[in-house]
N, C-alpha and C positions, 0 to 999 in steps of 0.2 A: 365308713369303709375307706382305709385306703390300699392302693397298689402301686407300689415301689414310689409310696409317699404321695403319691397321687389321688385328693377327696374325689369321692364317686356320690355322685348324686341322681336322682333318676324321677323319672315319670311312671307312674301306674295307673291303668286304664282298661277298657276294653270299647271297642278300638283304639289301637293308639299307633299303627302303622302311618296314617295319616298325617300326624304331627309334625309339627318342625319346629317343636321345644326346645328337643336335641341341637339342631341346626343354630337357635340364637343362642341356647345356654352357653354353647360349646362355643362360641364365636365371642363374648362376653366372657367369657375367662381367659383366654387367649389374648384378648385387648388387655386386661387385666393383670397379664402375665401370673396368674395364679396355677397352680399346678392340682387342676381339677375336669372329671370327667362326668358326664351328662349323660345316661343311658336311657330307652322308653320300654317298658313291660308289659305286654297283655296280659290281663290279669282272668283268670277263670275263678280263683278261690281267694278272694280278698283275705279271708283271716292270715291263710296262709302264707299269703303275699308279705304281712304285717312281719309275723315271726322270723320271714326270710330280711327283713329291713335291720328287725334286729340283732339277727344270728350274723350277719354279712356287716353289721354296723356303716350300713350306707347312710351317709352322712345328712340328708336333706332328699326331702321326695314332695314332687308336683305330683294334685291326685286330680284326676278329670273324672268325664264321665264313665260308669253312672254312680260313680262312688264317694259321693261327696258328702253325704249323709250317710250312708250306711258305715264310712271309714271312724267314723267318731266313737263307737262302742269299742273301738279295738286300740285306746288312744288313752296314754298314760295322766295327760292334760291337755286342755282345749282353753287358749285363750277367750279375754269375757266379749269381743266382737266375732269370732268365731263361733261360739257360745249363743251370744244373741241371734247370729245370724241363723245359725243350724247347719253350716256344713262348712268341712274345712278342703282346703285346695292345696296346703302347704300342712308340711311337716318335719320338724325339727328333729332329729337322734340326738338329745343329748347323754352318751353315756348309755344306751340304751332305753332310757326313759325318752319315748313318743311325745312329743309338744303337740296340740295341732291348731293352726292358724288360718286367717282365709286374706289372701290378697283380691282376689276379684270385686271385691265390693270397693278396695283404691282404683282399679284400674277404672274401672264404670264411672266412678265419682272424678279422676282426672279425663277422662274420653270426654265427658259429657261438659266441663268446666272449662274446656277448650273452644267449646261451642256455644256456651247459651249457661246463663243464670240460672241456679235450679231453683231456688229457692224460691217460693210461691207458682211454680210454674205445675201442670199436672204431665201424668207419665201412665202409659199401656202398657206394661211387664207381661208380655207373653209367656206363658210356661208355668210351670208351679216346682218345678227341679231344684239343687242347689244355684246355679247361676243365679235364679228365679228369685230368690230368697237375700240373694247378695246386693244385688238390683235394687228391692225393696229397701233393703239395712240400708242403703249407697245414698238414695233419692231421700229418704227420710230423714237421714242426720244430715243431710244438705239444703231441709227445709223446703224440700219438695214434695207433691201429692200423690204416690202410687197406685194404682188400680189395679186387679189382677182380671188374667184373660187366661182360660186354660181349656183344652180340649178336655178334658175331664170334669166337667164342672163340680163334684163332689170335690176332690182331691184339692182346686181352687178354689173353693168356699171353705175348706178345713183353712190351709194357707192363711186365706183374709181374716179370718176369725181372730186367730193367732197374733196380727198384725194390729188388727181393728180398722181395716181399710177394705174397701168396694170389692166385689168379686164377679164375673161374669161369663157367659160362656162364650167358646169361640163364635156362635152365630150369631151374638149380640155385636159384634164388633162392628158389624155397620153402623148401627146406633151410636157409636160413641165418639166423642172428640176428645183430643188431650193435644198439648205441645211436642210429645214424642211419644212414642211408640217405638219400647225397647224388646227385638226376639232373643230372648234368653234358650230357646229350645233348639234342639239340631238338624230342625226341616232345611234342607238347602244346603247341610254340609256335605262337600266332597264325598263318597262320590254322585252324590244324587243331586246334582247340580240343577237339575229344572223343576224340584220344589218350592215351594214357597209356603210358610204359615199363614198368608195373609191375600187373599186375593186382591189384585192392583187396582182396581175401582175405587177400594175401601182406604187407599190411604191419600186421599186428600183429604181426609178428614184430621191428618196430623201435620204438625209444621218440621218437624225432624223425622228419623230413621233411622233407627242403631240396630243394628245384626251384631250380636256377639261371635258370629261364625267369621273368621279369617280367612278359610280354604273353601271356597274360594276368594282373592281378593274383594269380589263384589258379587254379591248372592244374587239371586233372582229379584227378594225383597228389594234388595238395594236400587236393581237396574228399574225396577215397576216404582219406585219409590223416586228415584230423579226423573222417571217420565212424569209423574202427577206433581213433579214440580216441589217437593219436601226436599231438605237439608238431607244429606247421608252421611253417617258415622259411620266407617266403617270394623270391622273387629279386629282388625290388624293393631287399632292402636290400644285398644284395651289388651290386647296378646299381649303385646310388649310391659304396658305397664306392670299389669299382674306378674310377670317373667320378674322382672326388674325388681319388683318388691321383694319377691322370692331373694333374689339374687342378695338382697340389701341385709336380707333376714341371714341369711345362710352365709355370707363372707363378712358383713358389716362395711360392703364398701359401695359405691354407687356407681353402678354399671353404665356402659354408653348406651343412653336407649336409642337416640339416633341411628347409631351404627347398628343395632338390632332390628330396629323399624326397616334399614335396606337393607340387611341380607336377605328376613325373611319375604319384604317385598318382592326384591330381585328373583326369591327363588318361586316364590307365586306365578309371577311374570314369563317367568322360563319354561316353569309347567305349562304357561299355557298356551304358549308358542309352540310346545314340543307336541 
């Protein structure tokens, strides 16, 4: 889509008031001097949402929750890591022909590569969602061990099957040790900021701690997670990555992620002061 030459790209979601996609995309194209706009959509009727991407020919769209798997049957083609993984984040218009792709499984696999060697090391994937799935793909082709952990324990034993890797339920979690413990789920995001998926006891039984929740800066996990003395990754810097890939797909240029990593900082920071 454009207006007055202007690529329009956008986020679709429900919730997605919370977001600050908008805030880095729009800030990265700007840097960029590209003449491009970044809008976010609650979505109630995902099909319909699709036909409106193609009738409006909006150029590129970020897909969040909960539609990250269910976006794929409405999708002209599905790259073969998107494919593998089972749910896509990103989507290409070419022409009206729907691509769909998944960056969160880079973003996870550079968050984590910043910190610590995956390979041989094992991993607690909280959730059994799209993220959940990307997490798995992320740690697996990086020659790491994943495990699954899901409040639903049928729905995470389907998962692991599919994988061929461990499955378990949320209550077993005291039982187990790994080198990380990744929450792919949205316990703790904005605005229910005093959840947590993982009671604080229980995690000294890992050496790291990755929240994929950005909003807030640092979740409840995170804060219970530097008190028992674990590494904290926070989801700030997977936000960006996955952004940035998006961005790489959809212009072909390489976005400042720095200067993406501070605005949305900055604006975390501001909220929480305010």
């Amino acid at each position: 889509m454009k207006i007055n030459d202007t690529a329009v790209y956008a986020l679709i979601g429900n919730p997605v008031a919370h977001s600050l996609s908008p805030l880095m995309h729009n800030r990265a194209y700007r840097e960029l001097n590209l003449a491009a706009q970044y809008v976010a959509f609650c979505v109630s009727d995902l099909s319909d949402a699709l036909r409106g991407i193609r009738a409006l020919q909006i150029s590129g769209v970020s897909v969040t929750i909960p539609f990250k798997v269910e976006v794929m049957k409405y999708l002209d083609e599905v790259d073969e890591d998107a494919r593998k993984i089972g749910a896509v984040n990103t989507i290409i218009n070419e022409q009206g022909k729907l691509k769909g792709l998944n960056t969160d499984w880079l973003g996870i696999v550079r968050t984590l590569q910043e910190s610590m060697e995956i390979k041989g090391r094992s991993f607690v994937v909280l959730g059994a969602g799209g993220t959940a799935q990307a997490a798995i793909y992320a740690i697996t082709a990086a020659g790491g061990c994943p495990m699954i952990v899901n409040r639903t324990e049928e729905r995470g034993r389907k998962l692991a099957l599919a994988w061929g890797i461990p499955s378990y339920s949320l209550e077993a979690i005291g039982r187990l040790k790994a080198d990380c413990l990744i929450n792919t789920t949205p316990v703790g995001m904005y605005p229910h900021t005093d959840a947590s998926p993982v009671s604080g006891e229980m995690l000294n039984n890992f050496r790291w701690v990755m929240d994929v929740i950005y909003h807030p800066l640092q979740t409840r996990l995170l804060r219970e997670a530097t008190q028992a003395g674990c590494g904290v990754l926070s989801g700030l810097t997977m936000f960006v990555h996955q952004g940035a890939e998006q961005i790489k797909l959809w212009t072909g240029q390489e976005p400042p992620r720095e200067l993406m990593r501070e605005v949305v900082k900055n604006q975390l920071l501001g909220d929480k002061r305010s």
